[in-house]
N, C-alpha and C positions, 0 to 999 in steps of 0.2 A: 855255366861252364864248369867243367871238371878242374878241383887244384890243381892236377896232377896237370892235365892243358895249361893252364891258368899260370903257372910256373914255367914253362916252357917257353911261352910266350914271353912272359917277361924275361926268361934267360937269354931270349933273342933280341928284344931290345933293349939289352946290358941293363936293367935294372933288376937290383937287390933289393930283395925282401924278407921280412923276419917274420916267421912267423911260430908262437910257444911249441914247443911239444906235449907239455903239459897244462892242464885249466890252469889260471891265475884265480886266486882266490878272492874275490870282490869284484872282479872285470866282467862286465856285459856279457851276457851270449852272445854269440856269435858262431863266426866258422868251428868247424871241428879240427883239434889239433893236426900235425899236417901227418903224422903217423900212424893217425887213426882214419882219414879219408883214406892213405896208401894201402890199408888194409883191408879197408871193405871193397875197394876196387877192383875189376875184375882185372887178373894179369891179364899180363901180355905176354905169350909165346915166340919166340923167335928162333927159328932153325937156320941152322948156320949150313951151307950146304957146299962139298968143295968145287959141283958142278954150277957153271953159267945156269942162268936162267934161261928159258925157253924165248925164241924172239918174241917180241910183243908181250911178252907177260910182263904186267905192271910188276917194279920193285917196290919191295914192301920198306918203309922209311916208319921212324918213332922217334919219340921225343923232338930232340932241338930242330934236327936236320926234317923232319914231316913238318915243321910247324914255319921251318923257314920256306921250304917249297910251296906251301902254302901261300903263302905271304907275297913272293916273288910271282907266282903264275896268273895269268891277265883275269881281271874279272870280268864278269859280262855283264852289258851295258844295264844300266838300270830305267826301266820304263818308268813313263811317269805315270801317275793314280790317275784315276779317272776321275777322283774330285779336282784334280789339277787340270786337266785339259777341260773340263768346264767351263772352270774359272776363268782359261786363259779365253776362249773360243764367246763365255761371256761378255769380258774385258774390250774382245775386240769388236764386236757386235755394238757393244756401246759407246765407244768411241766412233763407229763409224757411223751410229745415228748421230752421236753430237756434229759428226763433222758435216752430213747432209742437212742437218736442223739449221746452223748457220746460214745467217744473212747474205745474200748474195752481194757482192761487191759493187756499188752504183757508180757510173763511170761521170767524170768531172764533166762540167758544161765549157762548153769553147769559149775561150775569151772573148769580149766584146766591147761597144761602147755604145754608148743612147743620150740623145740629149734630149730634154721638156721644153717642148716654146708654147707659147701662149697667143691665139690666134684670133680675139676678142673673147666670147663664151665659149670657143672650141679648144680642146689643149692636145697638144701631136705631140707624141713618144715617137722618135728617131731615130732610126739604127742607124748610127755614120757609116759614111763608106770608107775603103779603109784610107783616101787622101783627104778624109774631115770634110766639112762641107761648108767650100768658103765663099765666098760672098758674091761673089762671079763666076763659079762653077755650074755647069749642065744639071746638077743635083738643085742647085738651091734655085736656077731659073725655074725649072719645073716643077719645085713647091711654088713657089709665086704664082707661077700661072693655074696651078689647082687651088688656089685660096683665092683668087679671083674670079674663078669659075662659079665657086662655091658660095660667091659674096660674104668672104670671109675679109678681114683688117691683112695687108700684106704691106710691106714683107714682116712677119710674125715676130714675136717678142720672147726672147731664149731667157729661160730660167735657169736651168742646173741640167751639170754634167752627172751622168751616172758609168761606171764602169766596173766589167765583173771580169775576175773577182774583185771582191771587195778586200781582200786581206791573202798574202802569201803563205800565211798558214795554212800548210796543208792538211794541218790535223783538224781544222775545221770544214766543215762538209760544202762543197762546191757543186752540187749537183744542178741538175734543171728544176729543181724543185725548188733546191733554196735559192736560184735565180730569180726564180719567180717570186716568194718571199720576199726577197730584197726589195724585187724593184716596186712591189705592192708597195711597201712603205717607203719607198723613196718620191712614186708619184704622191699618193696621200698625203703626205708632210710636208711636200712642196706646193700642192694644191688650195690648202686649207686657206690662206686667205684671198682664195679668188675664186670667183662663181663660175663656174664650169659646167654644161648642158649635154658637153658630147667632148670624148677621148677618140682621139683618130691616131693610131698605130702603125707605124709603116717599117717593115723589116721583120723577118723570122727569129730572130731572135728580142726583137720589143716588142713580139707576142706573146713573150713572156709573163708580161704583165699580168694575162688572164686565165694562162693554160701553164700546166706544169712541166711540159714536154714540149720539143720542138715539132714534135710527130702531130700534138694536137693546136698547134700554131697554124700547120698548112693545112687542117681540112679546117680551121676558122676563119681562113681568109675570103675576103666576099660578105664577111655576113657582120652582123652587128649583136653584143650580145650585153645583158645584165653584170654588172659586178659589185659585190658587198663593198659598200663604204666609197666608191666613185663612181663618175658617170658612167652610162653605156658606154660602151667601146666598139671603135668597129675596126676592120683586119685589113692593111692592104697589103703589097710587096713593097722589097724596099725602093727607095729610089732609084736606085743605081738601075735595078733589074725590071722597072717600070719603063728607064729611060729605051729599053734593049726587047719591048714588049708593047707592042701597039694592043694585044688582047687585051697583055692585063690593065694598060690605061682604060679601055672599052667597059673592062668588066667594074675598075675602081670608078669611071663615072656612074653608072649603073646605080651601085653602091651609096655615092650619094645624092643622087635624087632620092633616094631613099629614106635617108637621115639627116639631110640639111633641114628640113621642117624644125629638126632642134632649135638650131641657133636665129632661124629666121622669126618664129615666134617669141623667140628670147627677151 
């Protein structure tokens, strides 16, 4: 910037400045005194004239008053670099893969409850109905009469309550997964001192036991399958919906003719 500008400027925003007119003798180079740039600069001509200007012809303005019009008239908008909308256009790119990279949200498992009885060598995982299943109820006559059927020991011998969740903590994970989890080692720990040949399961959600999902609970009902660390298992409906289902009792005797050889060679 020209002193000659450079001072203008500053006489506009009320700030004083000194500067030598003469070199100081020891003092740094630097600028040239301010008498000596006034000199080598090219004038400025101005015709004073007693006629108006022309319309439209721009008025010619110097010094203080060119520098404050300056300063006063709108600037135009400043675009951004194109290393800047990279960046930005990067920034957003990657935050949208982080956000489609994330884990989808697993939705909780429905509350429930299951009791374990014990049937001589057969042991039956329970899904209560939701008025429990009490002693002279439509529920617990028609387990009796399938453990009879089956030449099983009746009326059966109840071990332990299981009920999910297991904790109101939400920050711990409630899914059908970790229902199944649970109720793995709640049968297992409750089984171990007693000899067990066959796991009979009645209710879509105490097929949990075997499957992670309630979706693979309904197409294993009917059948009877392997499981790490306790007996087979086999799948029926629960009571309640057996009591409401002459098929499915049809299909659950079926079922065991199939797997009573367990406990009958026992």
């Amino acid at each position: 910037m020209q002193e000659a500008r450079r001072q203008a400027y500053l006489q506009v925003l009320g700030v004083t400045s000194w500067v030598p007119r003469q070199p100081l003798s020891g003092a740094a180079k630097g600028r040239r005194p301010l008498h000596v740039a006034a000199e080598t600069e090219q004038p400025v001509l101005v015709t004073k004239s007693p006629e108006q200007p022309a319309a439209g012809a721009p008025r010619s303005e110097s010094g203080a008053d060119a520098v404050r019009q300056a300063m006063l008239s709108p600037r135009p908008a400043i675009k951004p670099a194109a290393a800047d909308v990279a960046l930005a256009a990067e920034t957003k790119s990657t935050v949208g893969a982080a956000q489609s990279t994330q884990s989808p949200v697993v939705p909780a498992c429905a509350p429930f409850s299951a009791q374990l009885w014990l049937a001589g060598p057969c042991a039956l995982l329970l899904e209560m109905p939701a008025d429990g299943l009490g002693a002279r109820s439509t529920a617990a006559r028609l387990l009796a009469d399938i453990l009879r059927a089956v030449q099983l020991p009746a009326p059966a011998q109840f071990i332990a309550d299981f009920k999910w969740p297991l904790t109101r903590n939400t920050q711990l994970e409630q899914s059908e997964a970790a229902a199944h989890q649970a109720l793995q080692a709640f049968v297992a720990g409750r089984l171990e001192q007693h000899t067990v040949v066959s796991l009979g399961s009645f209710g879509q959600y105490a097929g949990l036991l075997a499957k992670a999902s309630v979706r693979e609970v309904d197409a294993a009902i009917g059948r009877e399958e392997a499981l790490d660390g306790l007996p087979p298992a086999w799948f029926a409906p629960g009571l309640d919906d057996l009591l409401q289902s002459p098929a499915g009792k049809a299909e659950l005797w079926t079922l065991l003719q199939r797997v009573m050889v367990r406990w009958q060679s026992a």
